[in-house]
C-alpha positions as CSV (number, residue, x, y, z in Angstrom):
1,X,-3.1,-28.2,1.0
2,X,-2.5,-26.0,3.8
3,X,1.4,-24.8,2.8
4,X,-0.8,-24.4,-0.9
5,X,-3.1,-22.0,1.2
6,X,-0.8,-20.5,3.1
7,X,1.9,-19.4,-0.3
8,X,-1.9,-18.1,-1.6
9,X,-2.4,-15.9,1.3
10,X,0.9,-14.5,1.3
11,X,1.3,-13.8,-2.7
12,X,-0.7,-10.5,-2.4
13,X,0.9,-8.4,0.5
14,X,4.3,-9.8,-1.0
15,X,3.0,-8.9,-4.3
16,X,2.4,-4.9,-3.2
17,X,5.7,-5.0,-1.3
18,X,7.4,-6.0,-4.5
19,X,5.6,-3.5,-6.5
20,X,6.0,-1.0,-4.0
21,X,9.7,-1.1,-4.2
22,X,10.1,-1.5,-7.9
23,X,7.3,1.4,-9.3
24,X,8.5,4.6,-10.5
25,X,4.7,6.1,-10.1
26,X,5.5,7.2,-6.5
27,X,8.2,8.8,-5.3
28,X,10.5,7.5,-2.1
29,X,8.1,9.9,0.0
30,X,4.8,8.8,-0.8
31,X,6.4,5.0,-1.1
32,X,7.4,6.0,2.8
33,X,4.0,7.3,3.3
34,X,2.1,3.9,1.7
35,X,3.9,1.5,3.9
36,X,3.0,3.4,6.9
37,X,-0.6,3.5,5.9
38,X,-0.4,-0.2,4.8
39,X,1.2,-1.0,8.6
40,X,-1.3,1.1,10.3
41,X,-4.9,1.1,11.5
42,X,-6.3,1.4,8.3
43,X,-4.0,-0.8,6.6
44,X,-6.5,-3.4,4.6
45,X,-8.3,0.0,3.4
46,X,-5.1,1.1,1.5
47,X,-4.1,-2.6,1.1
48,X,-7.7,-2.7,-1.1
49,X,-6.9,0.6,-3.1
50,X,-3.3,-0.3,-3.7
51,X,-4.9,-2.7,-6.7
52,X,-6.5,0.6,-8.8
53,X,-4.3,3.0,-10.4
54,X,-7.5,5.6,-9.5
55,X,-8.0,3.9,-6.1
56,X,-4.3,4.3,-5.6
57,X,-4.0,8.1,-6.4
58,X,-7.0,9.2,-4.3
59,X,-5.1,7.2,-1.6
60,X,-2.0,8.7,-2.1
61,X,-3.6,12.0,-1.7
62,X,-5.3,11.0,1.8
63,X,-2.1,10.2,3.0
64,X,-0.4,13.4,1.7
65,X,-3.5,15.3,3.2
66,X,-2.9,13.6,6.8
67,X,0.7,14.2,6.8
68,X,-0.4,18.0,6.3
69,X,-2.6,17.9,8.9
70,X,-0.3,16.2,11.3
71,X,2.5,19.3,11.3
C-alpha cells in the first residue's frame, strides 16, 4: 500500500515534467523559466497553475515579468 502511495504521489510532478518537455505551447525560454519557478520558492504555486491552460499563461507571464525585472 505504501509503494501504491508513493507511485500516486510521484505521477503528477513526473506528469508536468513529461509535459513540460514534450509541449510545443512554450518555447525553450519560458520551459527554462517554468522549471526554475517550479524548483524555487514558489514552486507548488506554479506547480498548481501548471494544470490550467489560463492559469498556465498568467503564470508564464509572472515569470516573464520577473525576469524583466531582475536585469
Amino acid at each position: 500500500m505504501l509503494l501504491v502511495s508513493a507511485l500516486f504521489l510521484g505521477a503528477a510532478p513526473v506528469g508536468v515534467l513529461v509535459h513540460l518537455a514534450g509541449t510545443a505551447e512554450l518555447t525553450r525560454g519560458q520551459k527554462r523559466m517554468w522549471i526554475a519557478g517550479l524548483i524555487g520558492r514558489n514552486g507548488p504555486t506554479f506547480f498548481a497553475a501548471y494544470f490550467s491552460a489560463t492559469e498556465r499563461r498568467r503564470a508564464t507571464q509572472e515569470l516573464e515579468a520577473a525576469r524583466q525585472n531582475r536585469r
